[in-house]
N, CA, C and O atoms as a Tripos MOL2 file, in Angstrom:
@<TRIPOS>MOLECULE
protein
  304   303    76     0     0
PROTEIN
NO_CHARGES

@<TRIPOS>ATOM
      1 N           0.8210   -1.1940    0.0000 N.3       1 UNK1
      2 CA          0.0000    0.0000    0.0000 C.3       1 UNK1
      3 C           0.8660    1.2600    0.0000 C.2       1 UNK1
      4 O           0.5880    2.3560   -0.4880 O.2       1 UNK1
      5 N           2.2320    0.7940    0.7980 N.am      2 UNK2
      6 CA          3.1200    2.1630    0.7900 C.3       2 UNK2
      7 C           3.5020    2.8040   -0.2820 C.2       2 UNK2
      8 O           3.7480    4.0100   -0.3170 O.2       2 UNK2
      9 N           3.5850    1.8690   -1.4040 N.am      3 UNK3
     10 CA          3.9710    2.2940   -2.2630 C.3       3 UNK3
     11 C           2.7780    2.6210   -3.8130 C.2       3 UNK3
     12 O           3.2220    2.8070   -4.9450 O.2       3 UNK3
     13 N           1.4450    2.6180   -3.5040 N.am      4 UNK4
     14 CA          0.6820    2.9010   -4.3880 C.3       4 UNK4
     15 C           0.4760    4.4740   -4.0540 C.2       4 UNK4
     16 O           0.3510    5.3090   -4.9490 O.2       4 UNK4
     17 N           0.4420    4.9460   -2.0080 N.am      5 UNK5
     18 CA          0.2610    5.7850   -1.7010 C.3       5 UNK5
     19 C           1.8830    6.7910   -2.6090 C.2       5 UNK5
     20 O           1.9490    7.9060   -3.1260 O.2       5 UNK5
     21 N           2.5260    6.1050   -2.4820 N.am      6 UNK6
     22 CA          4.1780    7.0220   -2.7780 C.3       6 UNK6
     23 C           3.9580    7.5970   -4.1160 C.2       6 UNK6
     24 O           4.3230    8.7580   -4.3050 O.2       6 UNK6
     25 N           3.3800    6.8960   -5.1140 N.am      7 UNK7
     26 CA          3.2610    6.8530   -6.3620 C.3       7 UNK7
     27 C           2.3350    7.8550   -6.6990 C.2       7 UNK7
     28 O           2.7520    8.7820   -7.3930 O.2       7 UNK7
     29 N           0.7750    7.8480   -6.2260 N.am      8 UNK8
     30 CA         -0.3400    9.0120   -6.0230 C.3       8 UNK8
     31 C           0.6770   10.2820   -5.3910 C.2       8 UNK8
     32 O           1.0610   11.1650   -6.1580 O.2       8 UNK8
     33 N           0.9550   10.2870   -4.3650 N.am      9 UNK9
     34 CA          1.5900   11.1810   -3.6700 C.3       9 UNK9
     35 C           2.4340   12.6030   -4.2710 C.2       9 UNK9
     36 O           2.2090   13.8060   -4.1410 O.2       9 UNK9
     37 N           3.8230   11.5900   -5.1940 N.am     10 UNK10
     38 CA          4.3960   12.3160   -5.9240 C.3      10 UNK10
     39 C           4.0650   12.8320   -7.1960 C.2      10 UNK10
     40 O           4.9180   13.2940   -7.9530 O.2      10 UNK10
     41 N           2.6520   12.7630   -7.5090 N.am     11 UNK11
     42 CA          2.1960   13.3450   -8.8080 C.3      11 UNK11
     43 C           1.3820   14.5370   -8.1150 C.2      11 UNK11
     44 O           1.4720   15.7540   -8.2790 O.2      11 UNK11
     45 N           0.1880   13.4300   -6.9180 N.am     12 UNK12
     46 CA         -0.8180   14.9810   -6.6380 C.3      12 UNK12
     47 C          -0.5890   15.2000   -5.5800 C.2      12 UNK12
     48 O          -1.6500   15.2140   -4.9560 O.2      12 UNK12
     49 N           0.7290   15.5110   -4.5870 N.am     13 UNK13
     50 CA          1.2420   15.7540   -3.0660 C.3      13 UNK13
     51 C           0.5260   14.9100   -2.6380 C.2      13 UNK13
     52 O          -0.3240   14.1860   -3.1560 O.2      13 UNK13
     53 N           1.1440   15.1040   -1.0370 N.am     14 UNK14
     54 CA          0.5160   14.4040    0.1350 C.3      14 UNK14
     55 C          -0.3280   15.4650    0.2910 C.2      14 UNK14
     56 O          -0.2030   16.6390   -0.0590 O.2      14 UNK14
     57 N          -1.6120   14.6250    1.1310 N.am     15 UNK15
     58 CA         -3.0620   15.4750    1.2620 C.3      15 UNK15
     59 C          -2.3960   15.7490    3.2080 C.2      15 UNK15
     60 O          -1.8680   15.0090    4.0370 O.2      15 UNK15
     61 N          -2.8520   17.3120    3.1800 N.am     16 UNK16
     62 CA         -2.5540   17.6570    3.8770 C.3      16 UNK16
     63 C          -3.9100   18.2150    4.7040 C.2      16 UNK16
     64 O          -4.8560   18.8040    4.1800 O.2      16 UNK16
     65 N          -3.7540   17.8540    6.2310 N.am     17 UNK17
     66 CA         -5.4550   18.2000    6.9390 C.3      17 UNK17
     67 C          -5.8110   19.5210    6.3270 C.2      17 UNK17
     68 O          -6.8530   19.5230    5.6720 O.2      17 UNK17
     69 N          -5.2080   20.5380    6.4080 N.am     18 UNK18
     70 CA         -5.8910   21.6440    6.2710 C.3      18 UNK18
     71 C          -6.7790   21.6980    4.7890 C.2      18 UNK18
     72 O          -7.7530   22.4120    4.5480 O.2      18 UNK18
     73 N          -6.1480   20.7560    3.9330 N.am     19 UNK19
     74 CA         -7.5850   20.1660    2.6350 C.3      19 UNK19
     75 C          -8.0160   20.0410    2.5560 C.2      19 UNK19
     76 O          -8.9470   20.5440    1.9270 O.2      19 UNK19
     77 N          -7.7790   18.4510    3.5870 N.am     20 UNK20
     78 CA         -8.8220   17.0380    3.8710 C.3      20 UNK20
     79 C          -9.1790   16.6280    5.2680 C.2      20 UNK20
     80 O          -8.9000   15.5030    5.6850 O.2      20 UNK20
     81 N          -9.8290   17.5820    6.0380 N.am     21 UNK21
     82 CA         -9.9840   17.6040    7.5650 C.3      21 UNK21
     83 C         -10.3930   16.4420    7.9280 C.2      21 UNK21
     84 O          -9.7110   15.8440    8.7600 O.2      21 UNK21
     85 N         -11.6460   15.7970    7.3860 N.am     22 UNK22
     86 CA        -11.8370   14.3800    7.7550 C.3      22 UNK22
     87 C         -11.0280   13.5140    7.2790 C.2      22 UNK22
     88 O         -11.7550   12.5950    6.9030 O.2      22 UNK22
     89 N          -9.9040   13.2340    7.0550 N.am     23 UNK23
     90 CA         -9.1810   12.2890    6.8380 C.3      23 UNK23
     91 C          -8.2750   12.2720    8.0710 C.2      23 UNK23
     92 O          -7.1490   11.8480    7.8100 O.2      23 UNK23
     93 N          -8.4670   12.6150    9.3190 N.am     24 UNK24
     94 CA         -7.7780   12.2280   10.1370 C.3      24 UNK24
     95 C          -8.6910   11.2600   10.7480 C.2      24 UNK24
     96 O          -8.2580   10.4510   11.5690 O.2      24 UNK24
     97 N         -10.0100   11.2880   10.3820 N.am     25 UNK25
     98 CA        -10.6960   10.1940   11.0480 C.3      25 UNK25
     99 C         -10.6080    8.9250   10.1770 C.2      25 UNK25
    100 O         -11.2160    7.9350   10.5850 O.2      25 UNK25
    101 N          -9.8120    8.8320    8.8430 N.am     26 UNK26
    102 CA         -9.4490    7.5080    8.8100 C.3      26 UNK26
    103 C          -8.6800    6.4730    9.0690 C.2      26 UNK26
    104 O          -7.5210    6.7770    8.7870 O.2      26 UNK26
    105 N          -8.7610    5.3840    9.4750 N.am     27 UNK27
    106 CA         -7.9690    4.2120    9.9310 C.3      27 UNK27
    107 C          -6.4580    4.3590   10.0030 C.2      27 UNK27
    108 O          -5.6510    4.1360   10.9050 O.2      27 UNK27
    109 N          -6.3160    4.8930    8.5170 N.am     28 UNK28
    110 CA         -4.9580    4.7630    7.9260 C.3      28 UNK28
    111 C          -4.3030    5.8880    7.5800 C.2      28 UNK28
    112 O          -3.3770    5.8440    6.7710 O.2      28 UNK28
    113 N          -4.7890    7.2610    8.2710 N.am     29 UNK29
    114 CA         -4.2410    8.3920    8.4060 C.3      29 UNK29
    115 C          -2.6600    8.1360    9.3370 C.2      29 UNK29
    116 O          -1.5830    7.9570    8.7690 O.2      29 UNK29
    117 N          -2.8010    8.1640   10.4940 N.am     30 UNK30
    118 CA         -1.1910    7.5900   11.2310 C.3      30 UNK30
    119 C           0.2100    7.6170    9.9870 C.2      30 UNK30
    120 O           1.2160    8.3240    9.9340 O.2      30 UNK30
    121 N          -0.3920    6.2980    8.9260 N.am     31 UNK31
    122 CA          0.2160    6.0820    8.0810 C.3      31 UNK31
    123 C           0.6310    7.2730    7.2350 C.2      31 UNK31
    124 O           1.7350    7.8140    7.2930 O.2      31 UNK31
    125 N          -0.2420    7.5740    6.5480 N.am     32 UNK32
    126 CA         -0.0010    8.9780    5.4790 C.3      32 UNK32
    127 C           0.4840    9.8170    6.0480 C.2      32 UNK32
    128 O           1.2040   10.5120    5.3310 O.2      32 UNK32
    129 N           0.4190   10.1850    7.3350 N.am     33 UNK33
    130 CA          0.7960   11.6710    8.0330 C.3      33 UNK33
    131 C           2.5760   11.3840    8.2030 C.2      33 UNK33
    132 O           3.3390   12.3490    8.1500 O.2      33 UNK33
    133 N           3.2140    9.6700    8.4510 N.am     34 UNK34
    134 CA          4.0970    9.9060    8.6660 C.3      34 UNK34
    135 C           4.8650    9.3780    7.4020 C.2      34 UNK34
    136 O           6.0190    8.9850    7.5700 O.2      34 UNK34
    137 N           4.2790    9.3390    6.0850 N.am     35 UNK35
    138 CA          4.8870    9.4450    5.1640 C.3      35 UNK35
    139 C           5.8020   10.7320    4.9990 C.2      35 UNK35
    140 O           5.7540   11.6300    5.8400 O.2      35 UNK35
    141 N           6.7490   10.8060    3.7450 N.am     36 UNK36
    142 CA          7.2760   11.9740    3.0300 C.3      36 UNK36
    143 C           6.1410   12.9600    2.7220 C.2      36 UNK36
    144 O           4.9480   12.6930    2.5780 O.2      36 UNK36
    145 N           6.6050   13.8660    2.6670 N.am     37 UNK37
    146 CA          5.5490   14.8390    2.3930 C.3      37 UNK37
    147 C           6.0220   15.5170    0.9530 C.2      37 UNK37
    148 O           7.0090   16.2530    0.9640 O.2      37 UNK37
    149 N           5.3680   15.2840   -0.1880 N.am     38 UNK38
    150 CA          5.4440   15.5930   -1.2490 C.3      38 UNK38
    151 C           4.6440   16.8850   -1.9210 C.2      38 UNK38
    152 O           3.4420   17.0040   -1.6870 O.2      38 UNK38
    153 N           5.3540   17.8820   -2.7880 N.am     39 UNK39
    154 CA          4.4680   18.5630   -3.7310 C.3      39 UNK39
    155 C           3.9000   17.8880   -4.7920 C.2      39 UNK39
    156 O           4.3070   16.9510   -5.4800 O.2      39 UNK39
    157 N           2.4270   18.8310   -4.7970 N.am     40 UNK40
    158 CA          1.8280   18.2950   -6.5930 C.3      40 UNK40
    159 C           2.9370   18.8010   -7.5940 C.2      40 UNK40
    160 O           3.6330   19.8160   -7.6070 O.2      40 UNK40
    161 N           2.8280   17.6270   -8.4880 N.am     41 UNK41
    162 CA          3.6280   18.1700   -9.5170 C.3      41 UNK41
    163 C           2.7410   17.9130  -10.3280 C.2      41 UNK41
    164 O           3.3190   17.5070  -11.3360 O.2      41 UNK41
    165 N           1.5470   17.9100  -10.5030 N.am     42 UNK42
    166 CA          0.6070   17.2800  -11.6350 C.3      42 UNK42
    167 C           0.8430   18.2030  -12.8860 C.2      42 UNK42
    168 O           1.1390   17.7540  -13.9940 O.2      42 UNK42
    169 N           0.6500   19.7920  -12.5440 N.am     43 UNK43
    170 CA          1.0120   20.9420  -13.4890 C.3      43 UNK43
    171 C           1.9080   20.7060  -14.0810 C.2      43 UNK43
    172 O           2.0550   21.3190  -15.1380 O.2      43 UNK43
    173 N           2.8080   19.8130  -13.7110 N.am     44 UNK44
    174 CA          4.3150   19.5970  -14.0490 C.3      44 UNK44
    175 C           4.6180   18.4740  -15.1310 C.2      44 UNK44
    176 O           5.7440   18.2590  -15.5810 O.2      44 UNK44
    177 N           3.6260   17.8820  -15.4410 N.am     45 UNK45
    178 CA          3.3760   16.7650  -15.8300 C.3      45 UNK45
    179 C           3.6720   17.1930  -17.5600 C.2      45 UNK45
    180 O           3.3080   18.3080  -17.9330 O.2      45 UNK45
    181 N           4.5840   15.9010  -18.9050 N.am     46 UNK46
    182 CA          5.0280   16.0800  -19.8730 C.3      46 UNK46
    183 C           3.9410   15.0090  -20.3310 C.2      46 UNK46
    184 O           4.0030   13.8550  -19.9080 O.2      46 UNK46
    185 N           2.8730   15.4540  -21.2690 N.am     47 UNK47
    186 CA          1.7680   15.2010  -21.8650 C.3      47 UNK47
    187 C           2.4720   14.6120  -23.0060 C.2      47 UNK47
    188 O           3.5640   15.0200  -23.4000 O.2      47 UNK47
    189 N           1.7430   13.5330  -23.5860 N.am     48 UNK48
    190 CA          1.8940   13.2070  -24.9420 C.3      48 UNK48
    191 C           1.3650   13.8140  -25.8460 C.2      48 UNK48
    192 O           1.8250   13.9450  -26.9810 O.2      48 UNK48
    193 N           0.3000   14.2650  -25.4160 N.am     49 UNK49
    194 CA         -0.2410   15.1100  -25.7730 C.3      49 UNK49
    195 C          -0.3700   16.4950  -25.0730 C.2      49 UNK49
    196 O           0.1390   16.8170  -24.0000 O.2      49 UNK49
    197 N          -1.1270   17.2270  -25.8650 N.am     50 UNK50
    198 CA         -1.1460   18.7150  -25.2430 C.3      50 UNK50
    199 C          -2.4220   18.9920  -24.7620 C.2      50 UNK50
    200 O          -3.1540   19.5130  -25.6040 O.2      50 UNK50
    201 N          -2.9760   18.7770  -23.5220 N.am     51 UNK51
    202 CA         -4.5460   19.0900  -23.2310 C.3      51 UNK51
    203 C          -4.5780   20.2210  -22.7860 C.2      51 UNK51
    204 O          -3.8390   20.5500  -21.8580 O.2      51 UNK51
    205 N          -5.5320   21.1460  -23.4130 N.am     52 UNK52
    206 CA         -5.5440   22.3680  -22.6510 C.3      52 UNK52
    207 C          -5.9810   22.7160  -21.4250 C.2      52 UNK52
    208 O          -6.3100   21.7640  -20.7190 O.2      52 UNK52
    209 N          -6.1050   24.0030  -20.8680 N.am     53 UNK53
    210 CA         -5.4440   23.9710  -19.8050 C.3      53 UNK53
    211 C          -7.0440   24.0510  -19.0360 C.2      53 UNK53
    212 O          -7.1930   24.4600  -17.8840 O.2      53 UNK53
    213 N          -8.1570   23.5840  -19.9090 N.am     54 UNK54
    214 CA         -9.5030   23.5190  -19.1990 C.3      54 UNK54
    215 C          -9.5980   21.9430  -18.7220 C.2      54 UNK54
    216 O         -10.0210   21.5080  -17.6510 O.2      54 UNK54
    217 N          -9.0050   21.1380  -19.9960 N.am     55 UNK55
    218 CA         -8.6730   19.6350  -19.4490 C.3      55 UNK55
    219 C          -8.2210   19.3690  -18.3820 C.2      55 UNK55
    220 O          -8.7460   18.6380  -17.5420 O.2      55 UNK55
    221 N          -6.8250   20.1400  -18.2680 N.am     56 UNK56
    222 CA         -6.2360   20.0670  -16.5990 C.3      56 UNK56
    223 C          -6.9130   20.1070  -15.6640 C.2      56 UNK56
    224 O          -7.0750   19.0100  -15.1300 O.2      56 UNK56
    225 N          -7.3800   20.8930  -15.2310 N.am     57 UNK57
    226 CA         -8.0080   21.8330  -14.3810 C.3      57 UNK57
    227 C          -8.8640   20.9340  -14.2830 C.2      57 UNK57
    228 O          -8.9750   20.6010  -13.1030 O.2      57 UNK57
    229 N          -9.8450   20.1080  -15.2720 N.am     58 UNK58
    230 CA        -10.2180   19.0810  -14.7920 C.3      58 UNK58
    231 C         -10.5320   17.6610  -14.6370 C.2      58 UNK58
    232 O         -11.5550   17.0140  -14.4150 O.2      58 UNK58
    233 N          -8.9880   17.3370  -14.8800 N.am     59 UNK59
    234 CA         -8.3200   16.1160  -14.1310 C.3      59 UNK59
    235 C          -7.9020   16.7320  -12.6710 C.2      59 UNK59
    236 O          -8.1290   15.8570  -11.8350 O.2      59 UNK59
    237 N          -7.3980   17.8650  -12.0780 N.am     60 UNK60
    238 CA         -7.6810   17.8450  -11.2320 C.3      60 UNK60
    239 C          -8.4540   18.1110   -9.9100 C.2      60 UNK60
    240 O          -8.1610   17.8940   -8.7350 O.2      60 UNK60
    241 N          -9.5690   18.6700  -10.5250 N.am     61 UNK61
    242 CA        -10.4190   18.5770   -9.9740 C.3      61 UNK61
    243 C         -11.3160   17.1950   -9.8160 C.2      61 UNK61
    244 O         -12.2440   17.1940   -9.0070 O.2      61 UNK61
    245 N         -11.0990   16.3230  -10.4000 N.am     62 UNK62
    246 CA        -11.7840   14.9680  -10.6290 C.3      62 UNK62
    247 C         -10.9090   14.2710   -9.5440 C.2      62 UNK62
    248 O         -11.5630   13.5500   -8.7900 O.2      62 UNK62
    249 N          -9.5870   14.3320   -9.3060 N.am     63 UNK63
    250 CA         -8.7000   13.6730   -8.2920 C.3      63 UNK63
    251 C          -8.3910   14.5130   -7.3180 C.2      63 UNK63
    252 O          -7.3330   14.3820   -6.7020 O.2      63 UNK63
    253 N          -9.3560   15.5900   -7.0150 N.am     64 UNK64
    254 CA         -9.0750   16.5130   -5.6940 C.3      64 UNK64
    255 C          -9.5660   15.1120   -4.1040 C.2      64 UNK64
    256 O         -10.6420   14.5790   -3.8340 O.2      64 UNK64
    257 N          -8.5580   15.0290   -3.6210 N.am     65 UNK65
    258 CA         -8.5630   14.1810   -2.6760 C.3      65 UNK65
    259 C          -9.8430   14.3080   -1.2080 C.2      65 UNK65
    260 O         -10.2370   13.3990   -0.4770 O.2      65 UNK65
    261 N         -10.1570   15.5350   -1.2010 N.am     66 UNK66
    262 CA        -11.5700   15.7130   -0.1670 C.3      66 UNK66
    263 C         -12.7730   15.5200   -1.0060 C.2      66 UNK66
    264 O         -12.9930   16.3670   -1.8720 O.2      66 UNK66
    265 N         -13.6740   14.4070   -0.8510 N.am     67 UNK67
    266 CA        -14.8010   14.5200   -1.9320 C.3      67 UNK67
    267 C         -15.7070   15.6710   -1.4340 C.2      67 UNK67
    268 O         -16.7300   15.7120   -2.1190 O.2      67 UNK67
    269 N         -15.6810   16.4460   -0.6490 N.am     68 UNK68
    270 CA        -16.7090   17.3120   -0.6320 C.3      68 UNK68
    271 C         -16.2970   18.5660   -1.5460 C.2      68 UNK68
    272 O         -17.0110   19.5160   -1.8680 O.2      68 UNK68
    273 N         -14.8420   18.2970   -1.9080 N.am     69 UNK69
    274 CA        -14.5190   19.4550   -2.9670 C.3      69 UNK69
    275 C         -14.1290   19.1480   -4.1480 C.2      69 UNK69
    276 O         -13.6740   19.9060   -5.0050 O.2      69 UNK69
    277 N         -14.4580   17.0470   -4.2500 N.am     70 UNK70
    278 CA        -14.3600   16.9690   -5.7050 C.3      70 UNK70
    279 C         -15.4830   17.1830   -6.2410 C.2      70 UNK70
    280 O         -16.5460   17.0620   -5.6340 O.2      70 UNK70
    281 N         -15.3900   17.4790   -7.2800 N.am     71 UNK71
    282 CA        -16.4360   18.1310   -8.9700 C.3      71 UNK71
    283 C         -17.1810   16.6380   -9.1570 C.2      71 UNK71
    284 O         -16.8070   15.4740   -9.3020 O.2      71 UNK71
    285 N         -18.3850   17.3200   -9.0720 N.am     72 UNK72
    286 CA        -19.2500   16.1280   -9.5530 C.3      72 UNK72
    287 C         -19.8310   16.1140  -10.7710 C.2      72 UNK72
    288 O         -19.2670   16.7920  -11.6290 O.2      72 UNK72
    289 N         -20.8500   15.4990  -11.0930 N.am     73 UNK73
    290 CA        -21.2590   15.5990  -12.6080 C.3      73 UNK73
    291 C         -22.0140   16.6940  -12.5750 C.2      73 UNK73
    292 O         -22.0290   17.4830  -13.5190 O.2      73 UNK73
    293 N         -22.8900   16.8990  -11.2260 N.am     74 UNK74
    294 CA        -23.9870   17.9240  -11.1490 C.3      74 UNK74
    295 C         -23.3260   19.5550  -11.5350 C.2      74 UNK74
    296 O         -23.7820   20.5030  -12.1730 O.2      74 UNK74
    297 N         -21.9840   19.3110  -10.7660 N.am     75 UNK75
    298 CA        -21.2290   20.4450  -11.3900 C.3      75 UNK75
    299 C         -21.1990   20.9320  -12.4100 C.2      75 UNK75
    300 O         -21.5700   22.0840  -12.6340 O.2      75 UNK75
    301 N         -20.6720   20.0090  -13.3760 N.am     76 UNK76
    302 CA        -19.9850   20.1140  -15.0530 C.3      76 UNK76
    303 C         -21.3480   20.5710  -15.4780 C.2      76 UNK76
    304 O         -21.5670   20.8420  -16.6590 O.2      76 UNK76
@<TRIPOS>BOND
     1     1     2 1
     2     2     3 1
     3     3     4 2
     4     3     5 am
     5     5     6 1
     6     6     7 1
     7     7     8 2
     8     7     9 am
     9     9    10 1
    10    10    11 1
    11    11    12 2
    12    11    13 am
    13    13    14 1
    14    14    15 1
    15    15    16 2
    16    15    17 am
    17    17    18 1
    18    18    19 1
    19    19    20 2
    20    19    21 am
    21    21    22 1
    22    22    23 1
    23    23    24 2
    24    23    25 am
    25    25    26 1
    26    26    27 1
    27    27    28 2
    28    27    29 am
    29    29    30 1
    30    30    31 1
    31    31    32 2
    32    31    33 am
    33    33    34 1
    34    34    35 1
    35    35    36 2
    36    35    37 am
    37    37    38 1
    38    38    39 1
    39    39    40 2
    40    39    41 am
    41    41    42 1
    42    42    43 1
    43    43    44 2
    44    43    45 am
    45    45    46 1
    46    46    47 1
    47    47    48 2
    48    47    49 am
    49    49    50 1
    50    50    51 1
    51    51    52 2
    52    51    53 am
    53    53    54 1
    54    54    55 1
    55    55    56 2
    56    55    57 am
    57    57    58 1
    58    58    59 1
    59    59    60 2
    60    59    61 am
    61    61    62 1
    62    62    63 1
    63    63    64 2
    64    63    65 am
    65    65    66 1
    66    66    67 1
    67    67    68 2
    68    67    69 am
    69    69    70 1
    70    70    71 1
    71    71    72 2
    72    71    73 am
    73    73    74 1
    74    74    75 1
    75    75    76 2
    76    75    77 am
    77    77    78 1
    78    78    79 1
    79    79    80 2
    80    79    81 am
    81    81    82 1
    82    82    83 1
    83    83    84 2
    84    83    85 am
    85    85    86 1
    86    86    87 1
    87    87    88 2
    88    87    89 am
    89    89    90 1
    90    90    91 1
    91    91    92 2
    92    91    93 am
    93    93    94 1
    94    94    95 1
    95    95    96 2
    96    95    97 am
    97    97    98 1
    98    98    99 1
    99    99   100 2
   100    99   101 am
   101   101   102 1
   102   102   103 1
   103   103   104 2
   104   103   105 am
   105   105   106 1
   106   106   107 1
   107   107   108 2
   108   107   109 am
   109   109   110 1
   110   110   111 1
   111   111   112 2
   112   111   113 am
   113   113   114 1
   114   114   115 1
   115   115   116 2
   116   115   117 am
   117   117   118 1
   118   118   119 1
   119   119   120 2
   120   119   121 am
   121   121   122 1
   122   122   123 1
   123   123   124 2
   124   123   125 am
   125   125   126 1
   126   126   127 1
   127   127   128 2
   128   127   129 am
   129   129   130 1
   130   130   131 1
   131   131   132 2
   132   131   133 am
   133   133   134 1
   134   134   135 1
   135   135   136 2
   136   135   137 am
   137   137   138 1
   138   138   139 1
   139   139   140 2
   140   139   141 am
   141   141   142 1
   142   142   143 1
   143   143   144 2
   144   143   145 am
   145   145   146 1
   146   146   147 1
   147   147   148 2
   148   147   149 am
   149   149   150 1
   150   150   151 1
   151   151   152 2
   152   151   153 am
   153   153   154 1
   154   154   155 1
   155   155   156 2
   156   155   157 am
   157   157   158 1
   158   158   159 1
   159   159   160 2
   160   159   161 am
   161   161   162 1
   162   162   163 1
   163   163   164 2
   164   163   165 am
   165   165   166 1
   166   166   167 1
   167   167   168 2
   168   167   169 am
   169   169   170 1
   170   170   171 1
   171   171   172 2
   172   171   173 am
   173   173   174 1
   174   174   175 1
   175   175   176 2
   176   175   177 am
   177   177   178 1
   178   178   179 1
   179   179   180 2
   180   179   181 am
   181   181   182 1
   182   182   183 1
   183   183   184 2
   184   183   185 am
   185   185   186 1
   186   186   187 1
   187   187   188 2
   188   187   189 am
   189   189   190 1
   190   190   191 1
   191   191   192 2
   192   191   193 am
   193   193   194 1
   194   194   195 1
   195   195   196 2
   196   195   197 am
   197   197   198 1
   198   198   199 1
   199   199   200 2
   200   199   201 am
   201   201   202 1
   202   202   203 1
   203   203   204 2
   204   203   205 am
   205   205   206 1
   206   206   207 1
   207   207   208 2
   208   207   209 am
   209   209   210 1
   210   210   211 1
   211   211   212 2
   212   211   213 am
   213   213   214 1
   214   214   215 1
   215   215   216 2
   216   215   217 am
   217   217   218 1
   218   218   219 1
   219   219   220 2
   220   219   221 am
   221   221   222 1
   222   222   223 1
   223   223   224 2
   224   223   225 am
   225   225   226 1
   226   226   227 1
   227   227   228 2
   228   227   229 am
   229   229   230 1
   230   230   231 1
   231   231   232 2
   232   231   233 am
   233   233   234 1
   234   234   235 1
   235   235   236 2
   236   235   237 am
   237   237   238 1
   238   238   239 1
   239   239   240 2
   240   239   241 am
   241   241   242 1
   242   242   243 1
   243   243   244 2
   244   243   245 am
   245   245   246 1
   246   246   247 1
   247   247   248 2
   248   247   249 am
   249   249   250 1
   250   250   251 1
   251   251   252 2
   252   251   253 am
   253   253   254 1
   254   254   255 1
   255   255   256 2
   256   255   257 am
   257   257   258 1
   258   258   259 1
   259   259   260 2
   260   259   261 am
   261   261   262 1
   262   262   263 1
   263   263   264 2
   264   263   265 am
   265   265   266 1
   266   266   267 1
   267   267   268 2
   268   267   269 am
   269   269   270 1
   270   270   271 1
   271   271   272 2
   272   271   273 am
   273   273   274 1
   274   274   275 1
   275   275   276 2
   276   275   277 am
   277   277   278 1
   278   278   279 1
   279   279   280 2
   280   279   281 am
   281   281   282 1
   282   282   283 1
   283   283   284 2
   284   283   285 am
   285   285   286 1
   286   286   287 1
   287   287   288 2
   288   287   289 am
   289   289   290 1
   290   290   291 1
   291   291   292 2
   292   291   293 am
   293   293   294 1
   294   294   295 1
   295   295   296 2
   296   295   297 am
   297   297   298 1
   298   298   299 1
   299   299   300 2
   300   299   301 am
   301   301   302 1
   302   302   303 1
   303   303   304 2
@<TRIPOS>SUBSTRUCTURE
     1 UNK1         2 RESIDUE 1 A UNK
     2 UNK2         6 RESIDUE 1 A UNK
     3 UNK3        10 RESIDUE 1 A UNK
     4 UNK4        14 RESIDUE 1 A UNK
     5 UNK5        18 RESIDUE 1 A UNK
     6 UNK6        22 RESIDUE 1 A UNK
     7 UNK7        26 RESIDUE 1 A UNK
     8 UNK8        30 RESIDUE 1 A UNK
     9 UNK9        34 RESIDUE 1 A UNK
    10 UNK10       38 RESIDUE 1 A UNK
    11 UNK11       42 RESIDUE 1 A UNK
    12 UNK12       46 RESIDUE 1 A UNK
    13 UNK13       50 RESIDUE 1 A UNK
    14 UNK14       54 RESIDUE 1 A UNK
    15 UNK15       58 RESIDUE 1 A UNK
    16 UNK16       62 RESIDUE 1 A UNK
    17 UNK17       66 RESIDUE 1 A UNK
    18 UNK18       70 RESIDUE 1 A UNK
    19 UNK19       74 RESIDUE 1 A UNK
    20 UNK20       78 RESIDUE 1 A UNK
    21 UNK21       82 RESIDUE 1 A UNK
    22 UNK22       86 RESIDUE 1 A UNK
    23 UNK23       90 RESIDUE 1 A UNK
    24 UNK24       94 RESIDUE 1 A UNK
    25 UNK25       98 RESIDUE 1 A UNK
    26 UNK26      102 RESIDUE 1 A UNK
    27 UNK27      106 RESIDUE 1 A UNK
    28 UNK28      110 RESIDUE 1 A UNK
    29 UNK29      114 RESIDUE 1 A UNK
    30 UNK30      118 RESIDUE 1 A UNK
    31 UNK31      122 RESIDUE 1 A UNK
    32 UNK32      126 RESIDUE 1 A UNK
    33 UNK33      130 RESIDUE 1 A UNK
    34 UNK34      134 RESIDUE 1 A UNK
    35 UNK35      138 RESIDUE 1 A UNK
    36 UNK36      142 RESIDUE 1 A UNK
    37 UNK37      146 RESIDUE 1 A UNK
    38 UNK38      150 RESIDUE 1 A UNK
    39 UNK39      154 RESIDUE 1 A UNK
    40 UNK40      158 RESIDUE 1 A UNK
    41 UNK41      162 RESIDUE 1 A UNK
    42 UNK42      166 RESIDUE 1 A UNK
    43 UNK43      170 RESIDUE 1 A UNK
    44 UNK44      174 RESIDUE 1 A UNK
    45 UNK45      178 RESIDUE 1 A UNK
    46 UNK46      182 RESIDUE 1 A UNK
    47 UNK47      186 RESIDUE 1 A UNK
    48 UNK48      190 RESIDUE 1 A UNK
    49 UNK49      194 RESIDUE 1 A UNK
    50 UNK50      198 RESIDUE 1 A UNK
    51 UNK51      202 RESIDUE 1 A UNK
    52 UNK52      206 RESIDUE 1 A UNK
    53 UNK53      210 RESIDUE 1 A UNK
    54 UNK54      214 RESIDUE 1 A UNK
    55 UNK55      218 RESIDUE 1 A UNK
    56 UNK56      222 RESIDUE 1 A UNK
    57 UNK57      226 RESIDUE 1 A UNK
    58 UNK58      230 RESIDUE 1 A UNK
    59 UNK59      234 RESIDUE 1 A UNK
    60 UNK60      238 RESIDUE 1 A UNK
    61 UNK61      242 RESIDUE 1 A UNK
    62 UNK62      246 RESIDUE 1 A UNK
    63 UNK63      250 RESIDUE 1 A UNK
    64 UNK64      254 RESIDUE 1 A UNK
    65 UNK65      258 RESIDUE 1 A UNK
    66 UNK66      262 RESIDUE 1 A UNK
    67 UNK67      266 RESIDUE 1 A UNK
    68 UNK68      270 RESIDUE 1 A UNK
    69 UNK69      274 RESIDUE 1 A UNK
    70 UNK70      278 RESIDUE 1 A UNK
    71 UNK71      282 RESIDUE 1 A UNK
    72 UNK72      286 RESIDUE 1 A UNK
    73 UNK73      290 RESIDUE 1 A UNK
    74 UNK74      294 RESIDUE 1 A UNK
    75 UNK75      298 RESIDUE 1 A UNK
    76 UNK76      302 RESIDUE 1 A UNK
């Protein structure tokens, strides 16, 4: 698991409480908190393509890690 979290991590950071407040009430918070603490580099990311920059914006909003602030369909 350490390492699926490492992998998520270093693309979209470590989720940090002040994001994702209820995620200290999960099981396996302990864990994540005493991981590395990584930046998003998602912006950072070398496309095979070129998606513009409305695409981005929402891929990440689709993988924003608090669901009460991920984008739903009702949104779009």
């Amino acid at each position: 698991m350490q390492t699926q979290l490492k992998a998520i991590f270093s693309i979209m950071g470590t989720p940090k409480v002040k994001d994702w407040p209820s995620a200290v009430d999960m099981p396996d918070w302990p864990l994540v908190a005493a991981m590395e603490q990584y930046p998003s580099s998602f912006s950072r990311i070398k496309w095979r393509q070129n998606p513009s920059r409305a695409a981005i914006d929402l891929m990440q909003r689709l993988l924003e890690y608090d669901p009460a602030k991920r984008i739903t369909a009702s949104v779009c």
